[in-house]
C-alpha positions in Angstrom: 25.8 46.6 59.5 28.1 48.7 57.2 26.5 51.8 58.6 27.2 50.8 62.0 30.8 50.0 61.1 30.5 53.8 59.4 30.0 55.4 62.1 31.6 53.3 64.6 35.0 54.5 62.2 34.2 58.1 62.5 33.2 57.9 66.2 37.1 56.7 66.4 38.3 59.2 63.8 36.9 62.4 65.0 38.6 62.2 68.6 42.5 61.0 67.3 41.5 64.2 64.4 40.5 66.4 67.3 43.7 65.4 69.6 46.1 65.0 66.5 44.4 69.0 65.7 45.7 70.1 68.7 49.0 68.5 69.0 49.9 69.9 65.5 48.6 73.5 66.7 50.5 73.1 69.9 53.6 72.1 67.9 53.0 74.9 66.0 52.7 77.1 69.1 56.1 76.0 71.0 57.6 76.4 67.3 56.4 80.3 67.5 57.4 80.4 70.3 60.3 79.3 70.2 61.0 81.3 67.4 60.1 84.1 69.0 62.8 83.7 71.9 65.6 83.0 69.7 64.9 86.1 67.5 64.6 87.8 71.2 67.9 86.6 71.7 69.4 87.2 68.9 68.4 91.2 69.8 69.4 90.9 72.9 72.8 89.8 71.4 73.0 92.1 68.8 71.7 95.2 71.5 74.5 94.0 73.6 77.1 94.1 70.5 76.1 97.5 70.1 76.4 98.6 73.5 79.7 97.4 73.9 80.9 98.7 70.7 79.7 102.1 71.7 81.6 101.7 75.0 84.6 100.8 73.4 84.4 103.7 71.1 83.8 106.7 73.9 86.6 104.7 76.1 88.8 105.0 72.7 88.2 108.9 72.6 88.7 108.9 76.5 91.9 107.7 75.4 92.8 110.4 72.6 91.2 113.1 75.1 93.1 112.2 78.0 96.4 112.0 75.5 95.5 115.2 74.5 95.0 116.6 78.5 98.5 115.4 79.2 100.2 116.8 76.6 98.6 120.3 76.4 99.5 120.2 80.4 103.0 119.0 80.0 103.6 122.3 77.5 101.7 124.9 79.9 103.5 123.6 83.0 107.0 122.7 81.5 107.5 125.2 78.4 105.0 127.3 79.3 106.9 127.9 82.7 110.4 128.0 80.9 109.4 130.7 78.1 107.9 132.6 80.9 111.3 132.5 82.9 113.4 132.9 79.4 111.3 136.3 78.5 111.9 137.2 81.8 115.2 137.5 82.1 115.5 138.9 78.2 113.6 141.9 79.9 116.0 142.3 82.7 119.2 141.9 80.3 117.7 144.6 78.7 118.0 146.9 81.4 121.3 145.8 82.1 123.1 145.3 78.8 126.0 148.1 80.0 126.9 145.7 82.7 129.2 143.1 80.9 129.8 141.2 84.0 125.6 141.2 84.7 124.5 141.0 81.0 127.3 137.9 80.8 125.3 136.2 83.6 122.0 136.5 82.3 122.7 135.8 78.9 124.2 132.7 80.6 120.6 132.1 82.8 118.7 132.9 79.4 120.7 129.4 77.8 120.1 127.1 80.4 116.8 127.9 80.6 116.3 127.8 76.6 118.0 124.2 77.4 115.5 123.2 79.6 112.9 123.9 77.5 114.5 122.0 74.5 114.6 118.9 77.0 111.2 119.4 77.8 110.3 119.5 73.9 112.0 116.7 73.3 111.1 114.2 76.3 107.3 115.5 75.4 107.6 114.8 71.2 109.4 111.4 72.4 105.8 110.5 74.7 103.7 111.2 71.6 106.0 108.8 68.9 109.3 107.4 70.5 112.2 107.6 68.0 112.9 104.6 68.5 110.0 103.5 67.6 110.1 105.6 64.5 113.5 104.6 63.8 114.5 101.1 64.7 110.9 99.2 65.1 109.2 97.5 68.1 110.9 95.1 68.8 113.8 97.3 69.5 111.9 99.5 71.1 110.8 97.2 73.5 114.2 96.0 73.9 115.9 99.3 74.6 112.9 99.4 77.5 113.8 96.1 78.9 117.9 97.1 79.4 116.6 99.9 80.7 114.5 98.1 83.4 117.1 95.4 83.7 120.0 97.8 84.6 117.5 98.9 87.7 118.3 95.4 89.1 114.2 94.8 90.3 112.8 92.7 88.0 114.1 90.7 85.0 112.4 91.8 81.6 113.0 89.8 78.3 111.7 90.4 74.8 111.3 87.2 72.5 110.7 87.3 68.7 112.3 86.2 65.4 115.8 87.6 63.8 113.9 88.4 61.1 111.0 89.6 62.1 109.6 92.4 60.0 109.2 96.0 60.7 104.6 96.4 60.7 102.6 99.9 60.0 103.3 102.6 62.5 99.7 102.3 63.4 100.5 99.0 64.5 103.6 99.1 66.1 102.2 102.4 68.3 99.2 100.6 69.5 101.1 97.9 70.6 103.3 99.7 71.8 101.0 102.0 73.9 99.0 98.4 75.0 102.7 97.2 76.2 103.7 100.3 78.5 99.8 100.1 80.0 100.6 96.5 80.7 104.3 96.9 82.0 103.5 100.4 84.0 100.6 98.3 85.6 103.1 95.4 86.7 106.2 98.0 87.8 103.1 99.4 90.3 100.9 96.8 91.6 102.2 93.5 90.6 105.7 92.9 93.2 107.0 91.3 89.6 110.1 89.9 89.5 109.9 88.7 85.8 108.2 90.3 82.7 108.5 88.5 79.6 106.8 89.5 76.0 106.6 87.1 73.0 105.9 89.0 70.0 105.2 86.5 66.8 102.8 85.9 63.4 101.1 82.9 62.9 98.0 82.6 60.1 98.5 86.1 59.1 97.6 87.2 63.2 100.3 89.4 64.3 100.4 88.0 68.5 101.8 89.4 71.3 101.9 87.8 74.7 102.8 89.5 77.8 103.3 88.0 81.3 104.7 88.6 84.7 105.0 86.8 87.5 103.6 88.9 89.6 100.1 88.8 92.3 97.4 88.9 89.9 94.2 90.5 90.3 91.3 89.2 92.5 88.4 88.0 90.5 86.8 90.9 87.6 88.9 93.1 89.2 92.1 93.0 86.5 89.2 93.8 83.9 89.6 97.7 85.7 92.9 97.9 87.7 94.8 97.3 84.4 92.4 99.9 82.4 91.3 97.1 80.3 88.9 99.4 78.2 91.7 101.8 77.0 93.7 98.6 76.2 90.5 97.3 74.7 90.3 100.5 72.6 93.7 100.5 71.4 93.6 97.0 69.7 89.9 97.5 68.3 91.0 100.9 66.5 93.3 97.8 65.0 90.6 95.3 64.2 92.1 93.7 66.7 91.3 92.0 70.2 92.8 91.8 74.0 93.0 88.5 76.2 94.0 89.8 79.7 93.3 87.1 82.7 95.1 86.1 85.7 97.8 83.7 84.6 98.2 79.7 85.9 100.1 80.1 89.0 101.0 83.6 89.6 100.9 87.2 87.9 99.0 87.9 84.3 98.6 86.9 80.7 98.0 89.1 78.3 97.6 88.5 74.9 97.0 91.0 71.7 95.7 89.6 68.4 96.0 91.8 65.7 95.0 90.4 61.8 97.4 91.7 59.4 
């Protein structure tokens, strides 16, 4: 009787050990599994970090490139063109320099054209690093834009920050300051703006600078490359910092630039 009950127990123990086997070894097998797509993920993630770092990067030397394009064309076409005209008319005052009333002429032609080139010096050294910027800070900087704008009449443009707010790197202040002009040249074009206002403020040690206008927006993922996002992108990366640009609540855009100090 004992032997029946014997095997009777292991008749019953060997099926739940067989079906208990194989619900550890499947839980085993979702648990690899699963492991398996979260470290896939996690590549995938990491993949797509890289990628988009490496697109930020060549967008950033885009940037510098295309800096670099416009200036070098700016000096052929402007001081290039005014040097030519200047040795020019050295050579024909040359020729001439028994004629006082001729040589007083040229010699006057020679100065106006060395003064054009000296504008066009200065209006290209004032593209690369405003002296203003250099001089009096960002805020005022962007201040001095925003009379300038407001005196057109078009659009009202305001500049909000703290009396005492203090003067950052130049690093800084030129990358926002380049991220500002993208933003504003982008609204004076395509937005029909009447209002453009920036809020410029620190708070937990995050330098933040807000910029919106109330003009049309963009349509969809479309303000992601009608306001050159990337470049903007670029710009406050080479910071260690980060752009928020999306269509704002009711009308226009919101931009915002975080920038860890």
């Amino acid at each position: 009787m004992e032997e029946q009950e014997k095997l009777t127990f292991l008749s019953t123990l060997l099926p739940l050990s067989v079906i208990l086997f194989i619900i550890v070894l499947g839980v085993l097998l979702l648990n690899q599994q699963f492991n398996k797509k979260l470290f896939r993920q996690k590549l995938e993630g990491e993949q797509l970090k890289i990628r988009h770092q490496q697109e930020l990067l060549r967008s950033s030397i885009q940037v510098q490139e295309d800096e670099r394009k416009r200036i070098a064309r700016n000096l052929h076409d402007e001081l290039g063109a005014a040097l030519s005209m200047t040795r020019m008319r050295i050579m024909q005052l040359e020729t001439r320099i028994e004629d006082p009333v001729m040589a007083e002429a040229e010699l006057k032609a020679v100065r106006e054209m060395t003064e054009v080139a000296l504008a066009s010096m200065r209006r290209i050294s004032h593209e690369i690093l405003p002296p203003q910027l250099e001089a009096f800070g960002l805020i005022k900087t962007l201040e001095a834009t925003a009379a300038t704008i407001n005196n057109l009449h078009t659009l009202e443009m305001e500049v909000f920050s703290d009396d005492d707010f203090p003067r950052l790197p130049v690093a800084i202040e030129l990358g926002l300051y380049r991220i500002s002009m993208e933003l504003l040249n982008n609204t004076l074009k395509h937005a029909a703006a009447t209002a453009i206002a920036i809020r410029i403020y620190i708070q937990n040690k995050v330098l933040i600078v807000q910029y919106t206008d109330n003009g049309k927006g963009f349509p969809g993922e479309t303000i992601r490359e009608g306001l050159g996002h990337k470049s903007m992108e670029a710009r406050a990366s080479s910071l260690g910092g980060t752009v928020e640009l999306v269509n704002g609540k009711s009308s226009g855009i919101s931009a915002t630039i975080s920038i860890p100090l």
